[in-house]
ROVEX-510744 format. One line per 2 residues: number of its first residue (from 1); for each residue x, y, z of N, C-alpha, C. Coordinates in nm, 2 decimals, always signed. Layout:
N
NUM = X:Y:Z:X:Y:Z:X:Y:Z | ...
***
This chain:
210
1 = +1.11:+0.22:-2.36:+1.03:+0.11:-2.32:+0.90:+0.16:-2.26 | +0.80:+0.09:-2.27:+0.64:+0.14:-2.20:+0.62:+0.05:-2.06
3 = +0.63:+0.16:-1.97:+0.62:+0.12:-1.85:+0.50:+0.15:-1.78 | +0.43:+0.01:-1.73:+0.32:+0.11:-1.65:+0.32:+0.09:-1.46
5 = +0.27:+0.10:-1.38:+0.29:+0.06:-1.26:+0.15:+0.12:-1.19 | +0.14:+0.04:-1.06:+0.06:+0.13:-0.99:+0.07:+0.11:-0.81
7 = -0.02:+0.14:-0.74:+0.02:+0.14:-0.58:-0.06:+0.06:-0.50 | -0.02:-0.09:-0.45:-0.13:-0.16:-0.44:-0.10:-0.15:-0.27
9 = -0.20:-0.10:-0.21:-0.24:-0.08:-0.08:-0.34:-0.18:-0.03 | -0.33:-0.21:+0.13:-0.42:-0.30:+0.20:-0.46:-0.22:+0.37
11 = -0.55:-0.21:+0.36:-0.60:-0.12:+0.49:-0.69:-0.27:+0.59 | -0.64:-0.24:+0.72:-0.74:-0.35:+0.83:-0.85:-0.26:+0.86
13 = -0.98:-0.33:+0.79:-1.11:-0.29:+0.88:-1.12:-0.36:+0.96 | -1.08:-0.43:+1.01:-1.13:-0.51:+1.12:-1.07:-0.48:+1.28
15 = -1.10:-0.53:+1.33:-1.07:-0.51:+1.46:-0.98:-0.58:+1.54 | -0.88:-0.68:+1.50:-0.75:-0.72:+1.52:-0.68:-0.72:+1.39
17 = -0.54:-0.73:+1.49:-0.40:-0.71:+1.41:-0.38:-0.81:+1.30 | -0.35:-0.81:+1.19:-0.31:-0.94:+1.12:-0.14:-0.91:+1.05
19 = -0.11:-1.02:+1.03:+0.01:-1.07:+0.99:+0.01:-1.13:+0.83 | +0.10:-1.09:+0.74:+0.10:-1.15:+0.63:+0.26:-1.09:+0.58
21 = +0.29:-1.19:+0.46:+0.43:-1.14:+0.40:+0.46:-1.02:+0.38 | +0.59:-0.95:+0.40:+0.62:-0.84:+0.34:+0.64:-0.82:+0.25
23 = +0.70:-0.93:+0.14:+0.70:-0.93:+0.00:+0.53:-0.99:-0.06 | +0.49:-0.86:-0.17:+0.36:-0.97:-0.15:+0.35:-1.07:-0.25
25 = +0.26:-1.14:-0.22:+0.26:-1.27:-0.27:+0.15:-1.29:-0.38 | +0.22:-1.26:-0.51:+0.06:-1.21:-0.63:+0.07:-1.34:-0.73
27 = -0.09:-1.38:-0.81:-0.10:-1.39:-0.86:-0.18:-1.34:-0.96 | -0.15:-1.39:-1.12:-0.25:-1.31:-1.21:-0.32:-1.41:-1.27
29 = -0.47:-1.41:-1.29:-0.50:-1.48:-1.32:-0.62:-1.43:-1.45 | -0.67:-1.49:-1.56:-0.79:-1.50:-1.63:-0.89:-1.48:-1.63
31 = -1.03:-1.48:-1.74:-1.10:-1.42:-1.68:-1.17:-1.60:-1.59 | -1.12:-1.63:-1.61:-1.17:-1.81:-1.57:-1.10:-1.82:-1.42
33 = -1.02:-1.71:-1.39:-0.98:-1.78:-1.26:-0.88:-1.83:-1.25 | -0.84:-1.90:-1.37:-0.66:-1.99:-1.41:-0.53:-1.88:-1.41
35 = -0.44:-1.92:-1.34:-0.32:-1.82:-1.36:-0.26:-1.85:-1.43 | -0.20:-1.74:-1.46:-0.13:-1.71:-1.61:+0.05:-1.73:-1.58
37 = +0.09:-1.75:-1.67:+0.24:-1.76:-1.63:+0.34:-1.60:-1.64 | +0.28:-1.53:-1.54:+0.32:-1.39:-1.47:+0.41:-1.45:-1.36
39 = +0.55:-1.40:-1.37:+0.66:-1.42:-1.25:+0.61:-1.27:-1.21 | +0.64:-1.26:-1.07:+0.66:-1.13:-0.98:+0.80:-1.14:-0.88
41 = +0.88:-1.06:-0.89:+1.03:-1.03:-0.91:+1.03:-0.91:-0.78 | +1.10:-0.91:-0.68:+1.15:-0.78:-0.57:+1.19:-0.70:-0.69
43 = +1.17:-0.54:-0.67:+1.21:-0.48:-0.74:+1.38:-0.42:-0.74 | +1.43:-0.47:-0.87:+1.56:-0.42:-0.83:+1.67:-0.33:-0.76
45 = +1.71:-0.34:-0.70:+1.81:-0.22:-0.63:+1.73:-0.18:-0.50 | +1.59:-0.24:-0.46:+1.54:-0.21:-0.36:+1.61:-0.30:-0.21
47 = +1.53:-0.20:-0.15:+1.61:-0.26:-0.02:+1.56:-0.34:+0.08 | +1.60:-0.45:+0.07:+1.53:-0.60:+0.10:+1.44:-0.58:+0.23
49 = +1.35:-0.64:+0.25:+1.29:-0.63:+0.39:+1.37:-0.70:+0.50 | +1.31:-0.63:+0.60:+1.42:-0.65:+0.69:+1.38:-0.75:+0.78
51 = +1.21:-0.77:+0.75:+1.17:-0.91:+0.83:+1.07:-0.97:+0.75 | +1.04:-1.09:+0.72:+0.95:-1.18:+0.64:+0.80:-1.15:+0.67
53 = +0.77:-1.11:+0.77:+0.62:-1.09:+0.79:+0.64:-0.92:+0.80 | +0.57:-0.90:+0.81:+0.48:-0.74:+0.82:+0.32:-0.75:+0.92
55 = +0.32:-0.69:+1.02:+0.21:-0.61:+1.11:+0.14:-0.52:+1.07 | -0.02:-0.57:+1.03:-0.12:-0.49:+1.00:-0.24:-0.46:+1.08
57 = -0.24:-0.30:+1.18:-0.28:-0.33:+1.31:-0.41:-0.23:+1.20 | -0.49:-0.29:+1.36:-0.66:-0.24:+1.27:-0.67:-0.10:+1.25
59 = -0.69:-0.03:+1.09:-0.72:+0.09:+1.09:-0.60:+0.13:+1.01 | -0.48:+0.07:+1.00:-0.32:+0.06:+0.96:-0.33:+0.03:+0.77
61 = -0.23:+0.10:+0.74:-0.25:+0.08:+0.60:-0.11:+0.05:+0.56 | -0.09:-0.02:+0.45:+0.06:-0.06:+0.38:+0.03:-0.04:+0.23
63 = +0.13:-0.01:+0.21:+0.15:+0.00:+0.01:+0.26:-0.08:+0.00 | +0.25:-0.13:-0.13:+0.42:-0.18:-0.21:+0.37:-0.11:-0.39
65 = +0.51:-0.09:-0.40:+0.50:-0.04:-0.57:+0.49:-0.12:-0.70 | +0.39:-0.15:-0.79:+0.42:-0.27:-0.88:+0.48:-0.16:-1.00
67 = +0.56:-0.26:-1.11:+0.61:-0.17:-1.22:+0.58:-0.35:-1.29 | +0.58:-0.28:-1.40:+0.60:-0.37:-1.52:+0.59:-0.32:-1.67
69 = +0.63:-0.39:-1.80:+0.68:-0.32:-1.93:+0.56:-0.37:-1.96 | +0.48:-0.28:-2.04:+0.34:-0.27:-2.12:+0.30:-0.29:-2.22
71 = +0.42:-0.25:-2.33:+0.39:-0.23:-2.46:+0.51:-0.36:-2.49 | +0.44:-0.42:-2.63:+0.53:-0.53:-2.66:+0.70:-0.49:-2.75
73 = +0.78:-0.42:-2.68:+0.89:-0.34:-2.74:+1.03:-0.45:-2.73 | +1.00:-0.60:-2.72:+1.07:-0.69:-2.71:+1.12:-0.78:-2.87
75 = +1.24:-0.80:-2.90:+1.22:-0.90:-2.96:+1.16:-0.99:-2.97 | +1.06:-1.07:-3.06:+0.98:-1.17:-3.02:+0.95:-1.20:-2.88
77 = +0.89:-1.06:-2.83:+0.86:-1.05:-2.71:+0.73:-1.10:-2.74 | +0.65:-1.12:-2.62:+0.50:-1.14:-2.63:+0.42:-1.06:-2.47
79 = +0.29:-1.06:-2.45:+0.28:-0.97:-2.35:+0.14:-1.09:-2.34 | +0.11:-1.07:-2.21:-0.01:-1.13:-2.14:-0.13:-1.03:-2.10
81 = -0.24:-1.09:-2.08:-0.38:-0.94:-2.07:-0.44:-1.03:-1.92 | -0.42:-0.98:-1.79:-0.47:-1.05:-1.66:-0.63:-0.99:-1.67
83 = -0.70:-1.09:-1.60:-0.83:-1.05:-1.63:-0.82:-0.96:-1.46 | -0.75:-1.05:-1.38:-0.74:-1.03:-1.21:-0.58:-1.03:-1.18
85 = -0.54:-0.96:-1.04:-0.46:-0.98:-0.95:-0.53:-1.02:-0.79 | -0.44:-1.13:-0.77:-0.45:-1.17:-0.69:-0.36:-1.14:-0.53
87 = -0.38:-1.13:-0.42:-0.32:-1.10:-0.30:-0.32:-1.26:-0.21 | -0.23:-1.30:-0.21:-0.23:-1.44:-0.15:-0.21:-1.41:+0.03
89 = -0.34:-1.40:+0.10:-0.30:-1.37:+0.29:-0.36:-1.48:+0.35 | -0.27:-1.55:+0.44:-0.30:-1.67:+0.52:-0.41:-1.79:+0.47
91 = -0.38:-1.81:+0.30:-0.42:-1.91:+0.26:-0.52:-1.85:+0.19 | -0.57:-1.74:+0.22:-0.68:-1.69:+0.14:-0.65:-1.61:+0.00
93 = -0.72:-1.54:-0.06:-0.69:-1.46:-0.15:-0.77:-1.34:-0.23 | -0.73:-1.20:-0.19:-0.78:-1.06:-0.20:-0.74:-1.09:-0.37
95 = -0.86:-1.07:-0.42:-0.86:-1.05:-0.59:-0.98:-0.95:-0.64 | -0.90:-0.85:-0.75:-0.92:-0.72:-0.76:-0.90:-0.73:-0.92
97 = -0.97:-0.64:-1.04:-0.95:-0.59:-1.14:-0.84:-0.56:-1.20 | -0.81:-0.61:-1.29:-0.67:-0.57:-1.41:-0.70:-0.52:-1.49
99 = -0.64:-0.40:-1.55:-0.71:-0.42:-1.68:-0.53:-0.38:-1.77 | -0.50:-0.44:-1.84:-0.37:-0.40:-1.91:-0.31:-0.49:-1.98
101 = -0.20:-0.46:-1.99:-0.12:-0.55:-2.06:+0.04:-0.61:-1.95 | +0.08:-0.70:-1.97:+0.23:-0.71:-1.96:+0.32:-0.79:-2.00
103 = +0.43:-0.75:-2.05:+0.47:-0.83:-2.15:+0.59:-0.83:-2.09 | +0.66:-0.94:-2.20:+0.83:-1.02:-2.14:+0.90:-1.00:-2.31
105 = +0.99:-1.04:-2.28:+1.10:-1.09:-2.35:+1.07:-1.25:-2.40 | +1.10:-1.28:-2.54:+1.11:-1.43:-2.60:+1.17:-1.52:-2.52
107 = +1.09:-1.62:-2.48:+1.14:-1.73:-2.40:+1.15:-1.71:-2.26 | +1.06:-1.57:-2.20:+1.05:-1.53:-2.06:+0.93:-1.55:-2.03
109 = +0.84:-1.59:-1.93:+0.75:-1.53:-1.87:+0.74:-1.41:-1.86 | +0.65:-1.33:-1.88:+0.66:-1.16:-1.83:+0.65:-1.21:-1.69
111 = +0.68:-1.07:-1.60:+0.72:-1.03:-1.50:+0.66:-0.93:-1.45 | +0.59:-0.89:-1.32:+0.61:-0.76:-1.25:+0.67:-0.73:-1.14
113 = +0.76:-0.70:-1.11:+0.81:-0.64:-0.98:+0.77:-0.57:-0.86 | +0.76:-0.61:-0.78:+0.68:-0.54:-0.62:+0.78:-0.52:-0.55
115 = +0.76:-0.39:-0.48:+0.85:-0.38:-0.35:+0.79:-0.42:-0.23 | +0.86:-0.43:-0.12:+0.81:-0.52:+0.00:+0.70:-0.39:+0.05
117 = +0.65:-0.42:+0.10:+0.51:-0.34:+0.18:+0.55:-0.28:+0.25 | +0.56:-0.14:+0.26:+0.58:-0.07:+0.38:+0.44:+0.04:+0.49
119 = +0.46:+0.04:+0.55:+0.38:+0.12:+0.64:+0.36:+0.23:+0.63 | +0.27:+0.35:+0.57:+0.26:+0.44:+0.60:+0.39:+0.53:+0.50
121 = +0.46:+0.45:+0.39:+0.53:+0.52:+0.31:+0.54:+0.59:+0.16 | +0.56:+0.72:+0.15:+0.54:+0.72:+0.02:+0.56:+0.69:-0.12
123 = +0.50:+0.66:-0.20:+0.51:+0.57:-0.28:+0.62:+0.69:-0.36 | +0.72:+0.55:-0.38:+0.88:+0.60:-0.51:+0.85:+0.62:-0.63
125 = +0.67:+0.60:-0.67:+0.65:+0.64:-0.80:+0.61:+0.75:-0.84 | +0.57:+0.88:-0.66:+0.54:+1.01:-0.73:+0.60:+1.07:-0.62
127 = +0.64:+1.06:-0.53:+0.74:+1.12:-0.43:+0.64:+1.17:-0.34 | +0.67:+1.26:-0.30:+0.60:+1.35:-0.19:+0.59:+1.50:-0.19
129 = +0.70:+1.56:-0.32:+0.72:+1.69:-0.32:+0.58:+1.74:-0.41 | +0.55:+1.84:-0.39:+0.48:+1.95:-0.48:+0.52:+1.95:-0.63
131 = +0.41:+1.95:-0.71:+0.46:+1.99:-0.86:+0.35:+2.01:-0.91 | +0.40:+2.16:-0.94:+0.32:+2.21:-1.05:+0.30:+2.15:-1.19
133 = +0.16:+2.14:-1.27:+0.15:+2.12:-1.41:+0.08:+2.25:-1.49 | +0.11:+2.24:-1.61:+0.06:+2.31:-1.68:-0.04:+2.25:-1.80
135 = -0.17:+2.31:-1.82:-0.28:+2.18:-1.85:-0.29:+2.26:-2.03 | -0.34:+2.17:-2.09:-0.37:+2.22:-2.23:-0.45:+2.33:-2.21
137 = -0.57:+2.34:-2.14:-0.64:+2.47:-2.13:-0.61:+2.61:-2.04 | -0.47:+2.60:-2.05:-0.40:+2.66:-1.95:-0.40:+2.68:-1.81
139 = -0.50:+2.61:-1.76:-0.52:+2.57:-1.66:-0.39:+2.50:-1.55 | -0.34:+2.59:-1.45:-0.24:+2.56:-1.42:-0.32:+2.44:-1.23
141 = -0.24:+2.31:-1.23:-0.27:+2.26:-1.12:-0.11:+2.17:-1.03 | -0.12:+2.21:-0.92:-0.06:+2.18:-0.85:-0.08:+2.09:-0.77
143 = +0.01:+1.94:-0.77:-0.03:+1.82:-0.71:+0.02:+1.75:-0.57 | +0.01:+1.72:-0.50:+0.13:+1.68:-0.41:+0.04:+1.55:-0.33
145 = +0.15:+1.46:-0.29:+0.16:+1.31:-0.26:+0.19:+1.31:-0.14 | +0.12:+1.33:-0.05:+0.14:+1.28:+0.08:+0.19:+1.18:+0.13
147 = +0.11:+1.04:+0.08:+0.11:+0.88:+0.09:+0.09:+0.87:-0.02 | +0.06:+0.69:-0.02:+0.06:+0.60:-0.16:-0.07:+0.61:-0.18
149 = -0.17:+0.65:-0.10:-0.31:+0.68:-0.17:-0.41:+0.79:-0.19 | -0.31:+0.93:-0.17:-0.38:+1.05:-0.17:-0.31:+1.14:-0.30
151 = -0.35:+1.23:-0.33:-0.32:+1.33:-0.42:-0.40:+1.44:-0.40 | -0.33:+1.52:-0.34:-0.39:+1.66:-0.29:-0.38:+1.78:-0.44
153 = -0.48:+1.80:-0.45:-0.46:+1.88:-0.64:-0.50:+2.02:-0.56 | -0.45:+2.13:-0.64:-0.52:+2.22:-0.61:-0.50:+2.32:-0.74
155 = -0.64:+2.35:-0.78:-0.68:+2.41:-0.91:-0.79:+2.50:-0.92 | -0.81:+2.57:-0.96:-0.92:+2.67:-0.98:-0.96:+2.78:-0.88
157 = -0.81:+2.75:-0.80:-0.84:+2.83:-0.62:-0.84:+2.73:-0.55 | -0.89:+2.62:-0.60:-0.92:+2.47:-0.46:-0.88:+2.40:-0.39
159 = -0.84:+2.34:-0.29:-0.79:+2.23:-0.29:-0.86:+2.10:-0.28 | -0.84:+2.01:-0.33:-0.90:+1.86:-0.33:-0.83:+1.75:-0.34
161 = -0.86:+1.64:-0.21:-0.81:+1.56:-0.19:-0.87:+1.48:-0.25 | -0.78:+1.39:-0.33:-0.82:+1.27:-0.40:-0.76:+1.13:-0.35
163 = -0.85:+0.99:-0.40:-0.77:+0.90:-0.32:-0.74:+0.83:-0.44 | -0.66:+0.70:-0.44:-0.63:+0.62:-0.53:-0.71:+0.52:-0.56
165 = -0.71:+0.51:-0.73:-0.80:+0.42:-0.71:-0.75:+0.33:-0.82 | -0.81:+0.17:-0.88:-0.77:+0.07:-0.96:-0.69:+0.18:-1.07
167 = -0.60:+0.13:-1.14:-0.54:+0.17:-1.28:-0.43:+0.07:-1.27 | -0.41:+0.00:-1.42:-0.30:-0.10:-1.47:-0.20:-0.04:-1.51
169 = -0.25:+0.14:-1.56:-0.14:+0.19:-1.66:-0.12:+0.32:-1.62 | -0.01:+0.39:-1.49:+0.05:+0.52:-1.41:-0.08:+0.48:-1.32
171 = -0.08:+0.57:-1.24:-0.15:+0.62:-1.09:-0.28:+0.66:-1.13 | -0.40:+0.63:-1.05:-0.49:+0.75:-1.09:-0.54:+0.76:-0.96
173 = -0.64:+0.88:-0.97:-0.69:+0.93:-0.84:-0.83:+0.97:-0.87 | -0.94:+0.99:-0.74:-1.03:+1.03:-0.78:-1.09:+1.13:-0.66
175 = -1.22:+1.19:-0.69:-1.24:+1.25:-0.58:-1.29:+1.38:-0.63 | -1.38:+1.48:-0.52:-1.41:+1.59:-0.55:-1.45:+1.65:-0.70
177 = -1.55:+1.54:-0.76:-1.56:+1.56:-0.88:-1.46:+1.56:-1.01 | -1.31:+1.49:-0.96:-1.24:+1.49:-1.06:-1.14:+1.37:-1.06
179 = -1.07:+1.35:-1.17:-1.02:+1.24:-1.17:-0.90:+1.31:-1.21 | -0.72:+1.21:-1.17:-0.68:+1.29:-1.21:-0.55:+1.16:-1.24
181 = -0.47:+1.14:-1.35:-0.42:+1.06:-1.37:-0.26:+1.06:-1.41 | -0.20:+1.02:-1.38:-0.02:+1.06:-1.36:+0.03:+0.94:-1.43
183 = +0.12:+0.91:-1.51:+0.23:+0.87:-1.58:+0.37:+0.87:-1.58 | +0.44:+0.86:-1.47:+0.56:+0.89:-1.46:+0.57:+1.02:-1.31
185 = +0.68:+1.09:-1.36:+0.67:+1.21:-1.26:+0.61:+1.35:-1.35 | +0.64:+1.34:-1.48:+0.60:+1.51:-1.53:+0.42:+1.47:-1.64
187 = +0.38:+1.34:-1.65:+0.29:+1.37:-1.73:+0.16:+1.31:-1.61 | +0.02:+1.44:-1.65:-0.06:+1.42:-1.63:-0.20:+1.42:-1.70
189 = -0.31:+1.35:-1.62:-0.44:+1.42:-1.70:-0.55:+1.43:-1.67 | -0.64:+1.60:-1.66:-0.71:+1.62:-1.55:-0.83:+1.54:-1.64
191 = -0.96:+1.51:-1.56:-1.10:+1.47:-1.63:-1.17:+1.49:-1.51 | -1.31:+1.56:-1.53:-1.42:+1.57:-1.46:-1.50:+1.41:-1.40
193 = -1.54:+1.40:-1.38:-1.62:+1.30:-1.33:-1.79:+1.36:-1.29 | -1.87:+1.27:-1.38:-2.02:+1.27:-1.37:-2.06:+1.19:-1.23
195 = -2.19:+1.24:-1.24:-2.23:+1.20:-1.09:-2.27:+1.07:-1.11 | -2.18:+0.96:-1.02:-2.22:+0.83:-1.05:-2.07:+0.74:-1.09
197 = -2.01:+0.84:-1.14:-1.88:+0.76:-1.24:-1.80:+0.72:-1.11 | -1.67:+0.66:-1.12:-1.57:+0.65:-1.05:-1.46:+0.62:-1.16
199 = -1.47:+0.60:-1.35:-1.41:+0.63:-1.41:-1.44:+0.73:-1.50 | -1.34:+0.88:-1.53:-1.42:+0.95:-1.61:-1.43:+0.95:-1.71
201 = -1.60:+0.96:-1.81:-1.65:+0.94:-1.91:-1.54:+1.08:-2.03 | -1.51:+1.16:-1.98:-1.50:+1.30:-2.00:-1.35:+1.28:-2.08
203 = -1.33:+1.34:-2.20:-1.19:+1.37:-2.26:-1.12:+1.42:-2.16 | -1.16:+1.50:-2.11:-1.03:+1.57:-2.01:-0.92:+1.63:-2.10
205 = -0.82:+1.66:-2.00:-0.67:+1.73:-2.08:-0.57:+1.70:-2.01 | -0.42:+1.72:-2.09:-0.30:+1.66:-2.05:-0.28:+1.78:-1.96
207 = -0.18:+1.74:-1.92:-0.12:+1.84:-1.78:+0.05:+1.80:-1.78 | +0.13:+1.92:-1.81:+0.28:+1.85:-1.78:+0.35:+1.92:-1.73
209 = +0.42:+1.86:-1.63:+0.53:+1.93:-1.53:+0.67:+1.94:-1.56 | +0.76:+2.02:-1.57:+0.87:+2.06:-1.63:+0.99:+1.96:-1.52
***
């Protein structure tokens, strides 16, 4: 099945505490603004939250994990194309870039799954451990996950912290002139970044971890 997911984080600039659901509350909508008939589903086997709100003190950051099936591999499946996601907080609503597909099963709404928001945790979709890849140009790099929005790479002798940034389909990251894009846990793919870009123009190369 074609799975894609990514790590949708919320940071307080501001200078009081605020309160919002722990499960979050999405919608997807068009490029018109109308929502689409996208259910969002707790992710299964996850471990329920333990309280309905969540505490987001200024300067504080939270992640939850989205997953959803990409590719139309359904019987008379069909898949939907969001122009936006939406973040529903105290009536208001954080809306951000989609760009993808998601698709369901015949006679389903498609679906994405979110886990509840946690504080300061790292994200279940690349862990936290170290892993080495090995790149088409033999270029060997070594990546490690701190939190849900960093990727510490280190390549050419370097180290460079990257942060997370928009992607519909695996994780991506950017930073220190490079972008760096994950799929799962073993596929990667490094790309340069021109001055000015924040997606890279650049073929780049695969990178895969054993």
């Amino acid at each position: 099945m074609s799975h894609s997911g990514t790590a949708l984080s919320l940071r307080n600039i501001g200078t009081l505490a605020c309160r919002l659901p722990t499960q979050p509350l999405l919608t997807f909508t068009d490029t018109n603004r109308q929502a689409l008939n996208i259910t969002t589903q707790p992710t299964p086997g996850a471990q329920p939250a333990s309280t309905p709100t969540i505490t987001l003190a200024p300067g504080a950051t939270i992640s939850s994990d989205l997953r959803w099936v990409s590719g139309d591999v359904y019987d008379r499946g069909h898949c939907a194309s969001p122009a936006f996601i939406a973040l529903a907080i105290a009536g208001h609503a954080l809306t951000i870039d989609f760009i993808g597909h998601v698709c369901g099963p015949g006679g389903q709404p498609p679906s994405v799954t979110a886990a509840p928001f946690q504080s300061g945790a790292a994200s279940t979709a690349v862990g936290a451990k170290t892993r080495t890849y090995a790149c088409d140009s033999g270029r060997t790099v070594q990546a490690a996950y701190p939190d849900t929005e960093t990727a510490v790479l280190t390549l050419d002798g370097q180290t460079r912290s990257l942060h997370i940034a928009i992607s519909a389909d695996g994780a991506r990251y950017v930073g220190g002139h490079w972008q760096w894009w994950t799929k799962g846990l073993h596929d990667g793919w490094l790309a340069p970044l021109k001055p000015g870009e924040t997606i890279a123009s650049a073929k780049g190369e695969a990178c895969i971890a054993p």
